[in-house]
Backbone as numpy.savetxt, mean C-alpha at the origin, in Angstrom:
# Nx Ny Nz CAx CAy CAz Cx Cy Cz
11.24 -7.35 -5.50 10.05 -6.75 -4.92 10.42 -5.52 -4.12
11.20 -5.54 -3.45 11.61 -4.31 -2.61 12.01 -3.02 -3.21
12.84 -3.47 -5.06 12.96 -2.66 -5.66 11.50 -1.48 -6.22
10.74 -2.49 -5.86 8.91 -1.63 -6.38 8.71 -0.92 -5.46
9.02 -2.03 -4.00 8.24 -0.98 -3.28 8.89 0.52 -2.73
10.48 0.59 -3.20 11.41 1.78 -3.08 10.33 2.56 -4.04
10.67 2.11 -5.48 9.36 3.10 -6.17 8.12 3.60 -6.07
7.20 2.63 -5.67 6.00 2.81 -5.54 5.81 4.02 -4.16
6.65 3.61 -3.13 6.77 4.39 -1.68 8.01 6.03 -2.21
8.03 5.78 -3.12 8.80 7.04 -3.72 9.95 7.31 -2.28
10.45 6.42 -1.93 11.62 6.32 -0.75 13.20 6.26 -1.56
13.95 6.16 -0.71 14.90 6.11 -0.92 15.34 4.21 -0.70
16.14 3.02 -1.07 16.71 2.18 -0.65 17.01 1.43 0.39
17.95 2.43 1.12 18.12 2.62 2.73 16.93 2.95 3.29
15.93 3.70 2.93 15.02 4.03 3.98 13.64 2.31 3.76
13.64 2.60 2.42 12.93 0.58 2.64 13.50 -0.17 2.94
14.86 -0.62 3.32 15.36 -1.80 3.62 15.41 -1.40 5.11
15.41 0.12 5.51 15.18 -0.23 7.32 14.09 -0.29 7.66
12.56 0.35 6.50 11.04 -0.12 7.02 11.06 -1.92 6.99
11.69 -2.64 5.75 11.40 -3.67 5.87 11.92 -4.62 7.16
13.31 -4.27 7.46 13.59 -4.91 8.80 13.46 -4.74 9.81
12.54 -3.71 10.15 11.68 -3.47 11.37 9.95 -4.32 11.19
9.40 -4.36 10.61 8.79 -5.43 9.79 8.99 -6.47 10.00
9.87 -7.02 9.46 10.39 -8.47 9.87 10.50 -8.68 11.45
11.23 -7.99 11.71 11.54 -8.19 13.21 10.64 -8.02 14.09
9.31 -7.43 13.44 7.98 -7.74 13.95 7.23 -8.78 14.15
7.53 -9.52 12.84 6.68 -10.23 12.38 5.65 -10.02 11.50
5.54 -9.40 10.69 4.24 -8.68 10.01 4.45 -9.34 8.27
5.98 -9.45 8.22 6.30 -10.06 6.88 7.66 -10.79 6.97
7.96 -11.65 6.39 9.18 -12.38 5.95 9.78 -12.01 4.66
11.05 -11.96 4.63 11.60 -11.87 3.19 12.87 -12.67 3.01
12.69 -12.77 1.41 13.63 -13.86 1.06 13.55 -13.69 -0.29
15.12 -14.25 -0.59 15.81 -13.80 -1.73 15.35 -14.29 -3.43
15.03 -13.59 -4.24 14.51 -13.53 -5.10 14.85 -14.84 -6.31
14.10 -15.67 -6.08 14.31 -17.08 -7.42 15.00 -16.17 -8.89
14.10 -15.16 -9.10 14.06 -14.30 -10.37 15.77 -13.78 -10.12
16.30 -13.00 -9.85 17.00 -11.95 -9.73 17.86 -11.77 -7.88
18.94 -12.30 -8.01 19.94 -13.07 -6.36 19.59 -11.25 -6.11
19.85 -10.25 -6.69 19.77 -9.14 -6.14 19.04 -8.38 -5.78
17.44 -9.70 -5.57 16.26 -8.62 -5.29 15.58 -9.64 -4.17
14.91 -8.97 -3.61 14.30 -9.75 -1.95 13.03 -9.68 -2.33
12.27 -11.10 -2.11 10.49 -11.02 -2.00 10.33 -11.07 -1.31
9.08 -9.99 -1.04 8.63 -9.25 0.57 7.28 -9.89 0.47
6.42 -10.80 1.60 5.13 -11.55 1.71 4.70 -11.11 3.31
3.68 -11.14 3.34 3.09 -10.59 4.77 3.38 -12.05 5.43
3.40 -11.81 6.40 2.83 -13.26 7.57 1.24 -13.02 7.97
1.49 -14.53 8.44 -0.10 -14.12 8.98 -0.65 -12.98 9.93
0.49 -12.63 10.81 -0.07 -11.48 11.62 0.27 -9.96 11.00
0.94 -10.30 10.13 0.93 -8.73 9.09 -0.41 -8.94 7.98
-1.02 -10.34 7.87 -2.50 -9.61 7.17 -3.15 -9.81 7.70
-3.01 -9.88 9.38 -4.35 -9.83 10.60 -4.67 -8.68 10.56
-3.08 -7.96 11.04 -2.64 -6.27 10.98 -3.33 -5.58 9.97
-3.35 -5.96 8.52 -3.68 -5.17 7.48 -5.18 -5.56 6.99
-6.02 -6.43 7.73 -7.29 -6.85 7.77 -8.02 -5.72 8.80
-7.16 -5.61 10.21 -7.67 -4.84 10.96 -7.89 -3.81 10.66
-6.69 -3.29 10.38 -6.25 -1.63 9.82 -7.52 -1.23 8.47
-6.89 -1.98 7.90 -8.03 -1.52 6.34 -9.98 -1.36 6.86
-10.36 -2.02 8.02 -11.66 -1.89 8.05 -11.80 -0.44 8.97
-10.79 0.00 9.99 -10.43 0.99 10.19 -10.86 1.79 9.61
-9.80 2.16 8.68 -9.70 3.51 7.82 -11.06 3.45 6.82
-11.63 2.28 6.55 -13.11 2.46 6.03 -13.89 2.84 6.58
-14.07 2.81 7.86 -14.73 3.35 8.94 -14.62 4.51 8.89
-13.15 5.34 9.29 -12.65 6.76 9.34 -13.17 7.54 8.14
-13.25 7.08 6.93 -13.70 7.49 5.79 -14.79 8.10 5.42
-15.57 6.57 5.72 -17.12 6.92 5.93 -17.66 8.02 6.71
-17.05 7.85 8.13 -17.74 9.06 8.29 -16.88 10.51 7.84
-15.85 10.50 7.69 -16.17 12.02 6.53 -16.74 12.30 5.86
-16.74 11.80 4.78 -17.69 11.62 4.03 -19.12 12.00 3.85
-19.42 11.06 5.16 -21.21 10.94 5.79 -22.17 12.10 5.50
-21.37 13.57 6.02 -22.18 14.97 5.99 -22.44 15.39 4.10
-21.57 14.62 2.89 -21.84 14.64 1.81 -22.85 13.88 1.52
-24.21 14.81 0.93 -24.83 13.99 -0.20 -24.92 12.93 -1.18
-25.30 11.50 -1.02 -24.96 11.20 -2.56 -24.52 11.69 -3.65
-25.02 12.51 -4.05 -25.00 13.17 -5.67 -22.94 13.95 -5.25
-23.30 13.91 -4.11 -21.59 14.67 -3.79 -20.50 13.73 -4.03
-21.28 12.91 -2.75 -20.11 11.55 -2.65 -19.85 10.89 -4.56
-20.67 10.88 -4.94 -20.78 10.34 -6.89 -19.72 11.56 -7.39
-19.99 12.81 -7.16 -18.98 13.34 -8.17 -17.52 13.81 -7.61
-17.60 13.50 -5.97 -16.35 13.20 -5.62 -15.47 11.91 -5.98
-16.10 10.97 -6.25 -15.28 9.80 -6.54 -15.05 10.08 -8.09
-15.99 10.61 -8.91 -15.64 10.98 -10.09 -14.53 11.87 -10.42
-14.50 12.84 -9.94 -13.24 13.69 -9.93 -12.11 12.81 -9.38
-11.80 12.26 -8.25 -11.02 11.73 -7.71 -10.44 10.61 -8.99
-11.27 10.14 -9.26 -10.98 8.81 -10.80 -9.87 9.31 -11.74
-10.60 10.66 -12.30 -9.24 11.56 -12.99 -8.54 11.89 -12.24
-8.28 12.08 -11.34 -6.84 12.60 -10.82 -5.99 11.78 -11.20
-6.69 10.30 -10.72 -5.41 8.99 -10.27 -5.72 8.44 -11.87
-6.33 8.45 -12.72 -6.28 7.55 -13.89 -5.07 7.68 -14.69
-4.20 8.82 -14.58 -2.83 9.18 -15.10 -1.57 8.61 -14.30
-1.95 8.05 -12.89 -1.23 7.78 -12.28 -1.41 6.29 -12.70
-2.55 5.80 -12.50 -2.39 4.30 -12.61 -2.17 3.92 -13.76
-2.07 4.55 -14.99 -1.79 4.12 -16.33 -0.35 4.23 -16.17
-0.19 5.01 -15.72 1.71 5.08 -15.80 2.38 3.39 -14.79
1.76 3.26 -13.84 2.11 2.57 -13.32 1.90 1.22 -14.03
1.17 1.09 -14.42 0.69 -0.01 -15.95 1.74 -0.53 -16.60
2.46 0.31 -16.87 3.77 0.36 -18.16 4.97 -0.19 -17.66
């Protein structure tokens, strides 16, 4: 898992294995060594890392919204439309 999230976070190794053990040493997630593969670590939130990421996420929906807000419907519709193609090349790749 950690190996994804080096990818997905387009990081370097070293730089996820010191986000993840600051993390841990938070408390926000636990990790432990991979059933699949001795050379890969599964990374799981704890409960207070998806209190954290319950809180946070209604947040930034908030923050959103009101940007947003001063757009029109018909805006907000063909902003999410455009936005769709941007990322539909991204998430197909990530697919594979």
């Amino acid at each position: 898992m950690s190996g994804r999230l080096t990818r997905e976070t387009i990081s370097s190794g070293a730089a996820t294995t010191k986000r993840l053990v600051r993390l841990e040493q938070a408390g926000l997630i636990a990790r432990t060594p991979s059933e699949r593969d001795r050379r890969e670590v599964d990374v799981r939130l704890t409960e207070a890392g998806a209190a954290l990421i319950d809180r946070l996420f209604a947040e930034q929906l908030e923050r959103e919204a009101g940007i947003l807000a001063p757009l029109p419907p018909a805006e907000r519709e063909a902003l999410a439309a455009a936005l769709a193609a941007v990322l539909a090349p991204i998430d197909r790749a990530e697919a594979l």
